[in-house]
C-alpha positions as CSV (number, residue, x, y, z in Angstrom):
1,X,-74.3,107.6,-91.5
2,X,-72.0,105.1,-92.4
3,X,-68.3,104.4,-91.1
4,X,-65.7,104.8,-92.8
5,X,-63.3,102.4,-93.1
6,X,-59.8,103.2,-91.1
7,X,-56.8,103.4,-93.3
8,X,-53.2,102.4,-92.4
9,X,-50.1,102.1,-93.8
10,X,-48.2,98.6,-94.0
11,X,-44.4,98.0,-94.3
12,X,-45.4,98.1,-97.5
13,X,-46.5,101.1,-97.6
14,X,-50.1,99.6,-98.9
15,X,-53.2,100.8,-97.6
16,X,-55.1,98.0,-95.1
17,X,-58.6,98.3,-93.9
18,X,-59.7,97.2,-90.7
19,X,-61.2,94.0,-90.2
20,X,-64.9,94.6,-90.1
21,X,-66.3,94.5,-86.5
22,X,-63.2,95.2,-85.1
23,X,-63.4,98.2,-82.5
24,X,-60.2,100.3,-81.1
25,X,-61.3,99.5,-77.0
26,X,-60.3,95.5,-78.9
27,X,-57.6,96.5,-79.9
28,X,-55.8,97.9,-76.9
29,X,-57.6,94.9,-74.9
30,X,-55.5,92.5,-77.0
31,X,-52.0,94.2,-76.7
32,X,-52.3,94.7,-73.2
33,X,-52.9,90.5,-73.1
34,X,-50.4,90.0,-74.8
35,X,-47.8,92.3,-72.5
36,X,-49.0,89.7,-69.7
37,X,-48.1,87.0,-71.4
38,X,-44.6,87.9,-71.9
39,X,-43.8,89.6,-68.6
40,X,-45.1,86.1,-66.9
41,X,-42.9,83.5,-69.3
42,X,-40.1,85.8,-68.4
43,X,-40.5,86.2,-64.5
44,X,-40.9,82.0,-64.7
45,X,-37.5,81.7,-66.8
46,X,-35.6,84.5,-64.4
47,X,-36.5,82.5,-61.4
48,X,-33.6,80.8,-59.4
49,X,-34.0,76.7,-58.8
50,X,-34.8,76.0,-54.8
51,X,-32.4,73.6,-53.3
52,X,-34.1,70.1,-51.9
53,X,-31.9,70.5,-48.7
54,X,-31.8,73.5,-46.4
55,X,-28.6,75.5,-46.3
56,X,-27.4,74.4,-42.7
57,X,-27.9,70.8,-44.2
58,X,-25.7,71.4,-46.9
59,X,-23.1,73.0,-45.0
60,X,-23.0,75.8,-47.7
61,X,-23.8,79.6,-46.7
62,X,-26.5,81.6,-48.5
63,X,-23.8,83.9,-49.9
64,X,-21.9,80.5,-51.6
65,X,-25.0,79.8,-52.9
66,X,-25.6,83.1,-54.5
67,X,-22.2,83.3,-56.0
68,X,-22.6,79.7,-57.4
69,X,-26.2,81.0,-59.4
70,X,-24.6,83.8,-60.8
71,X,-21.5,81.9,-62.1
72,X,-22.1,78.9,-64.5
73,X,-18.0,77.6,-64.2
74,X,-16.4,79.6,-61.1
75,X,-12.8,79.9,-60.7
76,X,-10.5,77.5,-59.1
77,X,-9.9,80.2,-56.6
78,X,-13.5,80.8,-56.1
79,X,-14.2,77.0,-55.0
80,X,-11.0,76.6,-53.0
81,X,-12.3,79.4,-50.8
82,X,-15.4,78.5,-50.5
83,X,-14.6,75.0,-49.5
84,X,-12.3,76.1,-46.9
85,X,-15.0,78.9,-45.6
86,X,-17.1,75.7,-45.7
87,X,-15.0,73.3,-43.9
88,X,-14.2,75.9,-40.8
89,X,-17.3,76.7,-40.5
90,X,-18.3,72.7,-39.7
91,X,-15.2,72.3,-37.8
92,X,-15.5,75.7,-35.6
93,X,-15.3,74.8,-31.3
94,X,-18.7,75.3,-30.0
95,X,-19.0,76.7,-26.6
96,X,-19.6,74.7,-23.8
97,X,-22.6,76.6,-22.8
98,X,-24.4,75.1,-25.8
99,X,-23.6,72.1,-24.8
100,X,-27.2,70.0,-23.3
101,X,-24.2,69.2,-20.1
102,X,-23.9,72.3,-19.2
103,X,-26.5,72.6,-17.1
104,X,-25.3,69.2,-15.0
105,X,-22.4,70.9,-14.7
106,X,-23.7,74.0,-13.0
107,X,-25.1,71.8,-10.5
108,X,-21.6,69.8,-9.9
109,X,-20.2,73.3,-9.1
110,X,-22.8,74.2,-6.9
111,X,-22.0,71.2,-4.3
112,X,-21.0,71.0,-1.2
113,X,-17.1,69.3,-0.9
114,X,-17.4,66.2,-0.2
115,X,-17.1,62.8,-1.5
116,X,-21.0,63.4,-3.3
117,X,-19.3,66.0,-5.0
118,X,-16.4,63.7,-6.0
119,X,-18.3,61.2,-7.3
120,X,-20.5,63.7,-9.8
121,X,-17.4,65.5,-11.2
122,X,-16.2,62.2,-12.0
123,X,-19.5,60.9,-13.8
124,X,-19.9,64.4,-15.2
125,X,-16.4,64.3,-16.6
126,X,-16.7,60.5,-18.0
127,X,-20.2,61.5,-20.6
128,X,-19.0,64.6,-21.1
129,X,-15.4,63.2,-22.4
130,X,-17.2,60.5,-24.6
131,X,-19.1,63.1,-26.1
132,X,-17.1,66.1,-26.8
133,X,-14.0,66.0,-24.9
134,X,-13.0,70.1,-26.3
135,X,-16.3,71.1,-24.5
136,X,-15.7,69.8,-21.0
137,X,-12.0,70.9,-21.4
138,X,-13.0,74.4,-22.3
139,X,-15.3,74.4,-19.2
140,X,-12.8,72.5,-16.6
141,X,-10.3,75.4,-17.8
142,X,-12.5,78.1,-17.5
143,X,-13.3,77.3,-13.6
144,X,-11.6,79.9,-11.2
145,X,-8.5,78.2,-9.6
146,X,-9.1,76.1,-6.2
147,X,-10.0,72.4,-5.3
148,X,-13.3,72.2,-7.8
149,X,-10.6,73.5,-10.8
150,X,-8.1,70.5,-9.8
151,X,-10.7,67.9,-9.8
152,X,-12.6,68.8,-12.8
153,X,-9.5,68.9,-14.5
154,X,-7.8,65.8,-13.2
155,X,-11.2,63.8,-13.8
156,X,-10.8,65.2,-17.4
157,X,-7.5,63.9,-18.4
158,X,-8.3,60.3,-16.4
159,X,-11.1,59.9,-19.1
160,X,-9.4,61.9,-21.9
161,X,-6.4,60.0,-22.0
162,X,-8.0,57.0,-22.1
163,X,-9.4,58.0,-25.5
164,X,-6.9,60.5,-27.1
165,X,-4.2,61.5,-24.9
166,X,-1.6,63.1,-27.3
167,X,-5.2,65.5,-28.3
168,X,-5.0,66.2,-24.4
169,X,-1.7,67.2,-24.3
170,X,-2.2,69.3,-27.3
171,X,-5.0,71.1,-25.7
172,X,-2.9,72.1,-22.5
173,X,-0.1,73.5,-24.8
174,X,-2.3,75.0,-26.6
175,X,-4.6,76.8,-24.0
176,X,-1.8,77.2,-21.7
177,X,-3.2,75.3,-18.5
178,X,-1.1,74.9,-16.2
179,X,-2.0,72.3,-13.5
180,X,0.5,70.1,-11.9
181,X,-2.0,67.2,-10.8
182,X,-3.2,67.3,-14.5
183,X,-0.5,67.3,-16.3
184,X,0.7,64.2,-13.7
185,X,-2.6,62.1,-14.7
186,X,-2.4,62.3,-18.0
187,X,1.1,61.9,-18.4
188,X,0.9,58.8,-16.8
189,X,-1.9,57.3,-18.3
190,X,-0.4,57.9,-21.6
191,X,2.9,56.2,-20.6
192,X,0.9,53.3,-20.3
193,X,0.7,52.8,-23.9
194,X,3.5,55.0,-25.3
195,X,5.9,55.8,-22.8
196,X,8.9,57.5,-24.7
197,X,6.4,59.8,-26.0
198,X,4.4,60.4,-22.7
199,X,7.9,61.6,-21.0
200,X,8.8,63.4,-24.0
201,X,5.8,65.8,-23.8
202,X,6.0,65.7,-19.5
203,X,9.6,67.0,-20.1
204,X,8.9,70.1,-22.6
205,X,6.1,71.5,-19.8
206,X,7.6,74.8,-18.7
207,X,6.5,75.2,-14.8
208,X,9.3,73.6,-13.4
209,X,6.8,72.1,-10.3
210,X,4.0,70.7,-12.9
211,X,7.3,69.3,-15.5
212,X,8.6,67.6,-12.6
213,X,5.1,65.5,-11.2
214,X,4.6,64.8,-15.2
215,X,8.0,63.7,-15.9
216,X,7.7,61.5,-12.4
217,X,5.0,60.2,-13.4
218,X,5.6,59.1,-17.0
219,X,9.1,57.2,-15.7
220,X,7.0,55.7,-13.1
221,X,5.1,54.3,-15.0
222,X,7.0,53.5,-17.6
223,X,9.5,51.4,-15.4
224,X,6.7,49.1,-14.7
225,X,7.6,47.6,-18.4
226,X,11.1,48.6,-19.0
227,X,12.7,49.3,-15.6
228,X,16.1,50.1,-17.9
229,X,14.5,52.5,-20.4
230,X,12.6,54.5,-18.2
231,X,16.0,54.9,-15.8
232,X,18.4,55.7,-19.1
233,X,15.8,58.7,-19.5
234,X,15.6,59.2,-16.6
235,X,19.5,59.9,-16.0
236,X,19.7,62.0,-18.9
237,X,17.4,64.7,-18.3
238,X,19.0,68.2,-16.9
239,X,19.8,68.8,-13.1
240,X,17.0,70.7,-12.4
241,X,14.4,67.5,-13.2
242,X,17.1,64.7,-13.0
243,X,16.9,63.3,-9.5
244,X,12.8,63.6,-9.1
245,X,12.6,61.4,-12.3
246,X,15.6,58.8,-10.7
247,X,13.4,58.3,-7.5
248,X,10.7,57.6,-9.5
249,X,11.8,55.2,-11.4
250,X,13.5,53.4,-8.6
251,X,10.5,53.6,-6.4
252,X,8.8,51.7,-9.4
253,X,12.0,49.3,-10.0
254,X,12.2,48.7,-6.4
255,X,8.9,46.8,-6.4
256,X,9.7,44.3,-8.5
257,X,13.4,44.0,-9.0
258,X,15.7,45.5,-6.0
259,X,18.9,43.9,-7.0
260,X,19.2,45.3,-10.1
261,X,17.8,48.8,-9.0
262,X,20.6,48.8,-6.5
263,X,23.0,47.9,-8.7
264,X,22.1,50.5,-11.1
265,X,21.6,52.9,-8.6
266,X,25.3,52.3,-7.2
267,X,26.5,53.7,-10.6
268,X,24.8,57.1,-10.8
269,X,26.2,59.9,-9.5
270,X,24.6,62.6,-7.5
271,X,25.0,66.2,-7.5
272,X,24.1,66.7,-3.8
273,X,24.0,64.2,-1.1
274,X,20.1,65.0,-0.2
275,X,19.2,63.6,-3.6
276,X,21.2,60.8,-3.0
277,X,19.5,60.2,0.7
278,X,15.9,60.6,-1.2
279,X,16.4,58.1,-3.9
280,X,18.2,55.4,-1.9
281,X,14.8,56.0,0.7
282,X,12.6,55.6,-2.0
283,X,15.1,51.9,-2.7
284,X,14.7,51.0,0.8
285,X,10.9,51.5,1.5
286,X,9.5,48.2,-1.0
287,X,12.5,46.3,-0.6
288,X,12.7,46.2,3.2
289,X,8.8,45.0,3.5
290,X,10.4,42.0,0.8
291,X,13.8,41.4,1.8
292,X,15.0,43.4,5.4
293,X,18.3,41.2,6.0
294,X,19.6,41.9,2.0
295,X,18.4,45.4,3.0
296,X,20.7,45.8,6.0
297,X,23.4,44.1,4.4
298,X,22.8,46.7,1.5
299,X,23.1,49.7,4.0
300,X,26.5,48.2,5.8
301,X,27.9,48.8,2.5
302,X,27.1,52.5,2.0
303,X,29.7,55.0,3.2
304,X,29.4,57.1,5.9
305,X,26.8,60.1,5.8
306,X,24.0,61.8,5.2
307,X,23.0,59.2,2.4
308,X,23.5,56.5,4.7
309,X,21.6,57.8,7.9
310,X,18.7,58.9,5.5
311,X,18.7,54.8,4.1
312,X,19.2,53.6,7.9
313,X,16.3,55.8,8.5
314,X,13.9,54.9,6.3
315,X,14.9,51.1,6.8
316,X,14.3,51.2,10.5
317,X,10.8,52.8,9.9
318,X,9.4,50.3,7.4
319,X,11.4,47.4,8.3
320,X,9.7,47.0,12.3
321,X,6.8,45.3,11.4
322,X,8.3,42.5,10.0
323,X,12.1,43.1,11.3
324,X,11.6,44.7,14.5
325,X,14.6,43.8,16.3
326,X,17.1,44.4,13.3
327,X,15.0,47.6,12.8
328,X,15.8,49.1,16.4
329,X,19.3,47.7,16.0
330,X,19.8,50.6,13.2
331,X,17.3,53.1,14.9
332,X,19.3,53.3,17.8
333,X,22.8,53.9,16.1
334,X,22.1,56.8,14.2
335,X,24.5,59.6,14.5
336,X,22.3,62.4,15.0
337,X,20.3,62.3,18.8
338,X,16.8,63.5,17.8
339,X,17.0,61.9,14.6
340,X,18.0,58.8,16.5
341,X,14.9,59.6,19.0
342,X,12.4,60.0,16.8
343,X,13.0,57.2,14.6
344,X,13.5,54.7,17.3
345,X,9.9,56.2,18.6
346,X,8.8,55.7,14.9
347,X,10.0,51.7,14.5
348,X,8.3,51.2,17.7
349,X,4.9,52.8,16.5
350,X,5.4,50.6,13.2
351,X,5.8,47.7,15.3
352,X,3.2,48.1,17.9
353,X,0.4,49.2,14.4
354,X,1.6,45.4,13.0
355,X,1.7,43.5,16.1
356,X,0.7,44.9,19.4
357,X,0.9,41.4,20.9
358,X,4.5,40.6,19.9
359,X,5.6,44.4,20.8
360,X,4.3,44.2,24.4
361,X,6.7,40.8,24.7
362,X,9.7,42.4,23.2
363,X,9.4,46.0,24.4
364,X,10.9,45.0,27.0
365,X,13.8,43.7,26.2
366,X,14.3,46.8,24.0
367,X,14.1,49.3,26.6
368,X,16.8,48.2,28.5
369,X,19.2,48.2,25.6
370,X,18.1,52.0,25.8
371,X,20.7,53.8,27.7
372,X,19.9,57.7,26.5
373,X,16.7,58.2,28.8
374,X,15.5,61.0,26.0
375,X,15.0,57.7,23.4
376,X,12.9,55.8,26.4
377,X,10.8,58.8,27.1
378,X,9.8,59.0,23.5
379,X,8.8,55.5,23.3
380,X,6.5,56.0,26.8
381,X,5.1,59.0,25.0
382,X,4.3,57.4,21.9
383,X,2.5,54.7,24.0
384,X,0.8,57.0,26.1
385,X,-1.2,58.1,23.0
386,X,-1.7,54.5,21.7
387,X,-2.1,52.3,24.6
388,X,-1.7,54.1,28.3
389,X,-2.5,51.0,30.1
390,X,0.5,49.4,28.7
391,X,2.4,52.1,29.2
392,X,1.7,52.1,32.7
393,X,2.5,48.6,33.1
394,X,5.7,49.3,31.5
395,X,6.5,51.9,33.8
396,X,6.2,49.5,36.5
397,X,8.3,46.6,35.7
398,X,11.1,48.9,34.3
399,X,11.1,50.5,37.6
400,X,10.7,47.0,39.8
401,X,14.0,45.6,37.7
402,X,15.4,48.8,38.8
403,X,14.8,48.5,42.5
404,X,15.2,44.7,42.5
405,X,19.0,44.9,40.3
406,X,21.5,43.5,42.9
407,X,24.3,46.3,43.9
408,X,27.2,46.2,43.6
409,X,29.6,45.3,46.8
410,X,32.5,47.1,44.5
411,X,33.1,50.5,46.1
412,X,32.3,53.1,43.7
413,X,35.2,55.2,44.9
414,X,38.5,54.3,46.2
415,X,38.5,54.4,50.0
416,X,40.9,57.3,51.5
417,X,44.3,56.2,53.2
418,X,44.8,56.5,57.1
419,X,46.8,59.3,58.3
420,X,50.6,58.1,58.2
421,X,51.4,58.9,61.9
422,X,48.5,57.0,62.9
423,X,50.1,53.5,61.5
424,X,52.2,51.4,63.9
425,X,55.8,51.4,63.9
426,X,58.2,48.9,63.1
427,X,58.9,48.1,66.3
428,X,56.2,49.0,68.5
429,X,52.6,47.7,69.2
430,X,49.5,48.1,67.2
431,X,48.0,51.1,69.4
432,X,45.1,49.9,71.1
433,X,41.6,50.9,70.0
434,X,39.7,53.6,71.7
435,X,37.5,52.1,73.9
């Protein structure tokens, strides 16, 4: 029986037949085709463009990323956040454990004290600065305090203030270390380049102990280029730091101009006469090994006191090995006994270290000028520790000049008068003697 052809309606309400040969299982196969077609051309147009650089490359964060495909012209304040999300990110610390040292450095910590050890804090310390000087900060600061602490920490500022020393002070402000023999080595090194602002810093420390070796340091150094700077600071710091950073800088001064140290040093005053007695010792000690007679001269002029005995004392000290008998001279007219015995046993010791040959010639001499037996004694004891045969030998001649000195015919003591009755008489004869 034939088909019938199927009737439908178009838009314009006209009937259309179907095309001959044309089934209903075509139909359906030919829509659902064309449903595939579309879903794919929109799944390729919805997909997001891949980036030729990975996102730790880029320095951008998935999330930025994200934000920027789903926004065609982002707001000012969008970009400005990202960018400085960015920025930290790239600039965060990383910890020292990541660092490829780290390991080296376990192995410094785990050795013995000794000079090995020294010498491999040191070498540690000098890569570790050149590469990421935060790093071997963090992990210097992070050791338990002790010896290993102090070196890692003082090899660290010898290397890091070399490099960048104001970053190295700003890390110890900032992290709050607080170690004396740190703070000293960098402070100086940085004085060697910019002084003013080396003592600056070393003065703002608050630990009075670690302000003072930073501040002493940092003049010190400073008066190697400008002896009259470094003093001016010096003198104008408070009480507390004043005459630590004064003997520093005169210590410095000292070395290469003493005449003009003194004569500054004549000018300042001092609020207690043991700081006095420590900076004019710290004047003394180079300029007696360069110049002992303008030393002594300098010390005739002093005024009586403990400022005075303290420069007498120092000057005897240093000044034997070259000086010995103008040395002695000021050893042996101190004031105070011990003091006077113990530095008088000191000059000697200096003298005997420089010249043994021309101390066994003189000692001598010297001992006999001795006339408190407590100041001998401390010579023979110092001797006895050094050189006991000499000793011996000078035990013997002192004692042979004793026994050989020629005595005296002059009585000691007046002789008593006769009795009165036993004198003749005017008038009679000397009484006979008995027989």
């Amino acid at each position: 029986m034939p088909e019938e052809p199927f009737k439908a309606h178009s838009f314009e309400g006209k009937p259309v037949e179907r095309l001959p040969g044309m089934s209903r299982r075509w139909t359906v196969l030919v829509c659902f085709l064309g449903v595939l077609i579309v879903m794919a051309g929109y799944s390729v147009r919805t997909q997001p463009t891949s980036s030729p650089l990975p996102a730790a490359r880029t320095g951008t964060s998935d999330g930025i990323l994200s934000a920027a495909s789903r926004s065609d012209s982002p707001s000012p304040e969008v970009t400005a956040t990202a960018r400085a999300e960015t920025t930290d990110a790239a600039n965060a610390p990383v910890s020292f454990t990541k660092s490829p040292l780290y390991s080296s450095a376990l192995s410094v910590a785990g050795m013995e004290e000794d000079d090995n050890r020294a010498e491999a804090i040191e070498a540690l310390m000098e890569s570790w600065v050149a590469s990421n000087p935060q790093q071997a900060a963090d992990w210097a600061g992070s050791l338990p305090v002790g010896t290993f602490r102090d070196d890692a920490l003082s090899a660290l500022m010898v290397h890091w203030a070399a490099l960048d020393p104001a970053g190295a002070a700003g890390w110890m402000n900032r992290t709050g270390v607080d170690d004396g023999e740190a703070a000293s080595v960098l402070a100086g090194r940085w004085a060697a380049t910019d002084p003013s602002a080396a003592a600056a810093w070393a003065s703002s420390m608050g630990n009075l102990e670690s302000r003072r070796l930073a501040v002493s340091s940092a003049v010190s150094a400073w008066a190697h280029t400008a002896p009259q700077a470094a003093a001016t600071f010096a003198e104008r710091l408070p009480i507390n730091d004043r005459a630590s950073a004064i003997t520093a800088v005169i210590s410095t001064w000292a070395t290469t101009d003493p005449s003009a140290a003194s004569a500054w040093l004549a000018q300042v005053p001092f609020e207690s006469p043991g700081d006095h007695a420590l900076t004019l010792g710290a004047l003394v000690t180079p300029w007696s090994t360069q110049n002992p007679g303008a030393v002594s001269k300098f010390i005739n002029t002093l005024p009586e006191g403990p400022a005075r005995e303290a420069a007498a004392s120092q000057f005897a000290v240093t000044a034997a090995a070259t000086a010995p008998a103008e040395a002695l001279m000021w050893a042996m007219n101190l004031s105070d006994p011990d003091q006077r015995n113990q530095v008088t046993a000191d000059a000697c010791e200096t003298w005997y270290d420089k010249s043994p040959a021309t101390f066994r010639a003189g000692i001598e001499e010297a001992i006999a000028l001795m006339d408190d037996p407590a100041m001998r004694r401390s010579v023979y004891e110092m001797l006895y520790e050094r050189d006991p045969d000499f000793q011996t030998q000078l035990l013997q001649l002192v004692d042979e000049k004793s026994l050989n000195k020629p005595k005296s015919t002059t009585p000691t003591e007046p002789l008593p008068l006769p009795d009165a009755s036993l004198l003749p008489q005017p008038g009679q004869d000397t009484p006979a003697a008995d027989p």
